[in-house]
N, C-alpha and C positions, 0 to 999 in steps of 0.2 A: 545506520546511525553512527555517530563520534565523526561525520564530516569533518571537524571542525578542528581537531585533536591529531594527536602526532602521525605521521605516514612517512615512511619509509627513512626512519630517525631525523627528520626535520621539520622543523613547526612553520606548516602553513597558518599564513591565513584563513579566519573563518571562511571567510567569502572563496579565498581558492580553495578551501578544503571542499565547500559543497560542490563547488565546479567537478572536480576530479572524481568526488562521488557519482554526479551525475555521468559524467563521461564513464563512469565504470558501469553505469548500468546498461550499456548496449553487450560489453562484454561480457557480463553476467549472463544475459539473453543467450548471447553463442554459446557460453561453455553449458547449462542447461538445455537449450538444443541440442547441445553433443550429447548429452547421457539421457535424452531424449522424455525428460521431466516435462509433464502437460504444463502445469500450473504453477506461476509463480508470484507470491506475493511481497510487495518491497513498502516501508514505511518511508513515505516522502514526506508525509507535514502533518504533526500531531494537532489535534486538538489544544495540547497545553501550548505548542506552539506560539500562539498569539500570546504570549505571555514576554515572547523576546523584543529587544530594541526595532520599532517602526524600521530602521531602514535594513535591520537581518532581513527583516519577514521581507520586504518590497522585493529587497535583493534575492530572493528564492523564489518569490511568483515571476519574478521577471526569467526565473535560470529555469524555470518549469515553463512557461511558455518559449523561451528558446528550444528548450531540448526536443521539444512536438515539432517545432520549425527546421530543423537541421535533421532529426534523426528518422522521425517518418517513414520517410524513404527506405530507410533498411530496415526498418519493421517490417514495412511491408515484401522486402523480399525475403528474410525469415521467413514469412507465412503466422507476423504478431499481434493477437488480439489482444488492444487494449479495452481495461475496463477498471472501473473506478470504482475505491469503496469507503463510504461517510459520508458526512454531512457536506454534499455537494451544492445543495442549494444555499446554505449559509458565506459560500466562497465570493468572491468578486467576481461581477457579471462578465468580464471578458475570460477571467479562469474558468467558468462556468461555460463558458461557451465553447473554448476549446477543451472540453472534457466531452461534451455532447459531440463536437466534430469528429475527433479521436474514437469515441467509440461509433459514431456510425459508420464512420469511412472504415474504420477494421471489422468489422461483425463476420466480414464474409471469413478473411482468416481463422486456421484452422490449425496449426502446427502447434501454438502455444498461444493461452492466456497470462497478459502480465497484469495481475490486479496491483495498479497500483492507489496504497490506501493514503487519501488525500484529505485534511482536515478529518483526521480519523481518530477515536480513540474506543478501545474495548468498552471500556462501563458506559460511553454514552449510549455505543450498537443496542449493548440490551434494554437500558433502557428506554431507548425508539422502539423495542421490539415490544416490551413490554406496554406502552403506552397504545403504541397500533392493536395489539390483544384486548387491552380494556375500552379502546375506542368500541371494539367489535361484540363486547359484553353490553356497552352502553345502548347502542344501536339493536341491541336482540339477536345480531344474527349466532351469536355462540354463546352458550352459557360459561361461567366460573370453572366449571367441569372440565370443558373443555381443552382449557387451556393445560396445553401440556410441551414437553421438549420440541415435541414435531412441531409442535404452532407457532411456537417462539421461533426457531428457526426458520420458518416459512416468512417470518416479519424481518429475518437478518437482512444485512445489505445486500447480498450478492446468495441469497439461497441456494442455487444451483450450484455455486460452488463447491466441492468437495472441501472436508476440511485435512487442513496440512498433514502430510506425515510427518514433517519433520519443519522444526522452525529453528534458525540459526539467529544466535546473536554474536556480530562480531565485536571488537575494541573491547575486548575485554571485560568489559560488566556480567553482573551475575544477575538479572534480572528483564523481564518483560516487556517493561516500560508501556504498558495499557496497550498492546498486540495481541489480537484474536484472541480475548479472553476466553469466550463463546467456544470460538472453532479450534482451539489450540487443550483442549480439555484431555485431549488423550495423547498430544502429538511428543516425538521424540524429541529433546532437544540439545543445541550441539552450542556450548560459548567459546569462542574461538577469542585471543587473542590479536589475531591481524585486523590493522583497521579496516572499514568498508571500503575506502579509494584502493587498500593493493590489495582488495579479496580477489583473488586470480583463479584461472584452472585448477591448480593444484590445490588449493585451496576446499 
């Protein structure tokens, strides 16, 4: 997050801020490969999201299907499964499609998952989870009883997931911004100062 805000004492642009973000996210990949971190979750495009000027948001769908077109290729020599988490089906039919592509073409990898969470926001997750539970009280097959942490969870977007050890916010803010409400319940958390485009190694 904070694409868009200062990096390395000079004010980009929005639009090259997200760029540089994005290009920092292969590097991200590597330096987690090096300390040999399974699972990694990154916030690409919130839910509140759409709330910004028509040609930000174009300008990001268009920078997220570039990034699938160019960078691919060393995902897949990583050994990088992609996999996606939110309200998928509400996106635009060609983002939509390269999301289905992305993860069926990586399933077989196996070194690391990159969830990355796409039109996504924490309070909506549980309440899709919530809603699928009472779908399933409506239907008989589970009573009110039933319904417990394990079952809600079982209705999250990516169940299988482990949830974080640890969730990092950089740019400085001291806050969550609607990230893995759900999954981040016990997680450590680390708010770093550097913005996302020069989160590095060292870092």
């Amino acid at each position: 997050d904070g694409n868009g805000r200062w990096a390395k004492n000079r004010r980009l642009p929005r639009s090259a801020g997200h760029r540089a973000g994005s290009e920092n996210l292969k590097t991200l990949c590597r330096n987690c490969g090096h300390f040999g971190i399974r699972y990694v979750t990154v916030y690409a495009f919130s839910t509140e999201n759409w709330s910004r000027p028509k040609k930000e948001v174009d300008a990001l769908m268009d920078l997220f299907l570039e990034f699938f077109e160019r960078y691919d290729p060393e995902l897949e020599k990583e050994g990088i499964r992609v996999r996606f988490s939110g309200d998928i089906d509400a996106l635009p039919p060609q983002i939509k499609s390269v999301c289905a592509h992305a993860e069926k073409k990586s399933e077989h990898r196996d070194r690391m998952d990159l969830i990355i969470a796409m039109n996504y926001g924490g309070r909506k997750e549980i309440v899709d989870a919530c809603r699928a539970a009472a779908q399933a009280v409506q239907s008989r097959d589970i009573s009110p009883d039933d319904i417990d942490e394990t079952l809600i969870q079982k209705h999250l977007y990516l169940p299988d997931i482990p949830d974080p050890d640890l969730i990092i916010r950089p740019s400085g803010e001291l806050r969550l911004s609607n990230f893995l409400l759900w999954e981040g319940a016990y997680s450590e958390l680390w708010f770093s100062d550097v913005l996302w485009p020069d989160f590095g190694l060292e870092d």
